[in-house]
FITOR-634685 format. One record per residue (C-alpha): residue in one letter; x, y, z; chain. Coordinates in steps of 0.25 Angstrom, whole numbers, plus 2048, in hexadecimal, padded with zeros to 3 digits. Example, Ala and Ser with C-alpha at 12.3 -4.5 7.8 and 13.67 -1.06 7.14 Angstrom:
residu | px | py | pz | chaine
A | 831 | 7EE | 81F | A
S | 837 | 7FC | 81D | A
This chain:
residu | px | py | pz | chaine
X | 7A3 | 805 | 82F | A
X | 7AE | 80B | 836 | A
X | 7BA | 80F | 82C | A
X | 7C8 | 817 | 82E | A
X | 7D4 | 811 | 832 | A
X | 7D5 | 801 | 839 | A
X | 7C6 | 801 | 839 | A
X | 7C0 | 7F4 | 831 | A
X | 7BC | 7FC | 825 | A
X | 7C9 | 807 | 820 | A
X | 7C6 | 810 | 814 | A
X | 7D2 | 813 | 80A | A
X | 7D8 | 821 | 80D | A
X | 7DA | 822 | 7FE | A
X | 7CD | 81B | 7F9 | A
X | 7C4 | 81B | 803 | A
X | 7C1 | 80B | 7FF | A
X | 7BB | 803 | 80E | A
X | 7C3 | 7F8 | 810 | A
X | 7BF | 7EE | 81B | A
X | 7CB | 7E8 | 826 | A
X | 7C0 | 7E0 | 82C | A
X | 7C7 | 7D2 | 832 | A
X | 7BC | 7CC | 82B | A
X | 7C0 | 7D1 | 81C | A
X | 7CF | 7D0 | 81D | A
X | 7CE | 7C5 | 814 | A
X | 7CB | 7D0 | 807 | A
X | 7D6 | 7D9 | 80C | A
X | 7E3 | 7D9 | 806 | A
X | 7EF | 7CF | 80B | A
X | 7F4 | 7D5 | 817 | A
X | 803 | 7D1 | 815 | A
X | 804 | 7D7 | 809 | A
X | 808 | 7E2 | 810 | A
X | 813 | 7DD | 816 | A
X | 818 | 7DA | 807 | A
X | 813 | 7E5 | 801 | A
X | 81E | 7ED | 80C | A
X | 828 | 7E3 | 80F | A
X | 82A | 7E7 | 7FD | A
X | 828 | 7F6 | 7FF | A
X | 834 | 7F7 | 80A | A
X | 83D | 7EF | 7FF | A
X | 83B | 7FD | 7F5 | A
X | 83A | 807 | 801 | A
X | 846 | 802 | 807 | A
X | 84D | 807 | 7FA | A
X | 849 | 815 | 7FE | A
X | 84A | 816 | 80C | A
X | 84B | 825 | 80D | A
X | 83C | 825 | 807 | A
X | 830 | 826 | 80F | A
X | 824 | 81C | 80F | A
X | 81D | 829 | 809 | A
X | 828 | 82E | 7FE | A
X | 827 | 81E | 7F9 | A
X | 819 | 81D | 7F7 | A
X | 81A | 82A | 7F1 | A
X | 824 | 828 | 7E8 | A
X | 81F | 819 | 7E3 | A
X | 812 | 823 | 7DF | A
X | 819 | 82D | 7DA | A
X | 821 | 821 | 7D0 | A
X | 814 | 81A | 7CD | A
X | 80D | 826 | 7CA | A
X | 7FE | 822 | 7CF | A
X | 7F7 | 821 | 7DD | A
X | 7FD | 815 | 7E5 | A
X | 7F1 | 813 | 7EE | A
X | 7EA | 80A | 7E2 | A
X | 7F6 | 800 | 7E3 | A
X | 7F5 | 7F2 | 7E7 | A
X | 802 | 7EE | 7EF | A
X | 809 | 7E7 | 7E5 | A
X | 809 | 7F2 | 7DA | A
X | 810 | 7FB | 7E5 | A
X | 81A | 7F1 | 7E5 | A
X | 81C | 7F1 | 7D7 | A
X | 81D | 800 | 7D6 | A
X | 828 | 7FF | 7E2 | A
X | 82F | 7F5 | 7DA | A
X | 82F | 7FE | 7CD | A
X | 833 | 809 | 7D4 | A
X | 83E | 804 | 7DC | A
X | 843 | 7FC | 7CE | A
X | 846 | 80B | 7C9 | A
């Protein structure tokens, strides 16, 4: 088994949990266009502080929430952006 970065099987840099990119198994992997969702919304609270990096948001949504973000499905970040950006 080959694993690091665009091989079939990735390891999480945070977990170290396997997960397989296989062709044949995409059907198990999360819905790819999600992700455009997921930053089409994102851009809509970080355009509201432009003069922030990528890093100072992410940052500061962990900072606001108070616990690690890495455990967080997609639509709990949302809901954290949304609280945060309602203040």
């Amino acid at each position: 088994m080959v694993v690091g970065h665009g091989s079939p099987m990735d390891s999480c840099y945070h977990c170290n949990h396997l997960y397989n990119y296989n062709k044949d198994t995409i059907s198990s992997m999360r819905d790819p266009d999600r992700i455009d969702k997921f930053l089409e919304r994102l851009g809509m609270y970080w355009k509201q502080v432009p003069d922030w990096r990528f890093g100072q948001l992410f940052c500061n949504m962990q900072r606001f929430d108070g616990s690690d973000l890495f455990y967080k499905e997609d639509e709990d970040l949302l809901i954290l952006f949304r609280k945060y950006f309602s203040e």
